[in-house]
C-alpha positions as CSV (number, residue, x, y, z in Angstrom):
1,X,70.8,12.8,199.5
2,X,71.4,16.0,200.8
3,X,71.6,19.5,198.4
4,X,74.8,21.3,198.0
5,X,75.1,24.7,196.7
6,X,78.0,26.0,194.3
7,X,78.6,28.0,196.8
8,X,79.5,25.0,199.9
9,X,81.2,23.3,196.7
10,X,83.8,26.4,196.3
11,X,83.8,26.6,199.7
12,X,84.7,23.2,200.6
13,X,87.4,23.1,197.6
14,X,88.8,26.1,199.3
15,X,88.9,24.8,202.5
16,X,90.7,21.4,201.4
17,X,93.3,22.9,200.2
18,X,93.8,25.3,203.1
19,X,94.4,22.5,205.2
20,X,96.3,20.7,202.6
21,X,98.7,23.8,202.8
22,X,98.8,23.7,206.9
23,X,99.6,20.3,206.8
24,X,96.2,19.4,208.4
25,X,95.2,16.7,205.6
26,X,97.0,14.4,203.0
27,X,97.4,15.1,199.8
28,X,94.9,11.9,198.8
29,X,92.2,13.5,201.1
30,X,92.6,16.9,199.0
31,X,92.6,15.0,195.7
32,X,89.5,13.1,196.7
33,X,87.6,15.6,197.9
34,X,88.2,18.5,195.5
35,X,87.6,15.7,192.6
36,X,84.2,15.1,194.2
37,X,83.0,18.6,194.7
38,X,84.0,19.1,190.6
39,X,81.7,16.6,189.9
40,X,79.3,18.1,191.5
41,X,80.1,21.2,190.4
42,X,80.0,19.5,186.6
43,X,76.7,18.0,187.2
44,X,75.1,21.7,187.7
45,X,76.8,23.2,184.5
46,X,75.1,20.1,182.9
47,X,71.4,20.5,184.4
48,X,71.4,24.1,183.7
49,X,72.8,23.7,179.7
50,X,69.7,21.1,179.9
51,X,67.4,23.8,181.3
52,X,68.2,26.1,178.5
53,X,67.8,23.5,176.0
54,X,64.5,22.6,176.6
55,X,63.6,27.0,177.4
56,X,64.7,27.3,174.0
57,X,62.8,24.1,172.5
58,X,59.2,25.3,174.5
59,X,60.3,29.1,173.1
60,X,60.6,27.5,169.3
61,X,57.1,25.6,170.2
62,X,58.4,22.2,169.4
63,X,59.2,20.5,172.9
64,X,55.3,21.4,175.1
65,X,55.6,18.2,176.7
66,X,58.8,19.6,179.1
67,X,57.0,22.8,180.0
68,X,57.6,23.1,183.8
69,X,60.1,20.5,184.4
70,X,63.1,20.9,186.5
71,X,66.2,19.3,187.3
72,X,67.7,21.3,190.1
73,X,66.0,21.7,193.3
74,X,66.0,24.7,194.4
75,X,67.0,25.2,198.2
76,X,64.9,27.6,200.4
């Protein structure tokens, strides 16, 4: 599986819809697509809210197991 950035998300949204207004796509392939890329979008708001979860459990010393654990890969 390949990482995406917020960034290409946004990006890709844009785009779809760009060529949904020049006629280049269907409305179906916008749909789909744009539906997909919120998802993925959703799935970083949810791994970051997670992140700062667990910061403020290992802050409030009750969660030492989770110290250094990550769920987003960070891209170089």
């Amino acid at each position: 599986m390949q990482n995406v950035t917020l960034a290409e998300c946004r990006r890709a949204i844009y785009e779809q819809f760009a060529a949904l207004k020049n006629g280049k796509i269907s409305i179906d392939e916008a749909l789909a697509s744009s539906k997909l890329m919120h998802q993925i979008i959703n799935s970083y708001d949810v791994e970051v809210k997670a992140i700062e979860a667990a910061t403020r459990a290992i802050n409030a010393g009750i969660a030492t197991d989770i110290e250094g654990m990550t769920l987003i890969t960070i891209k170089d």
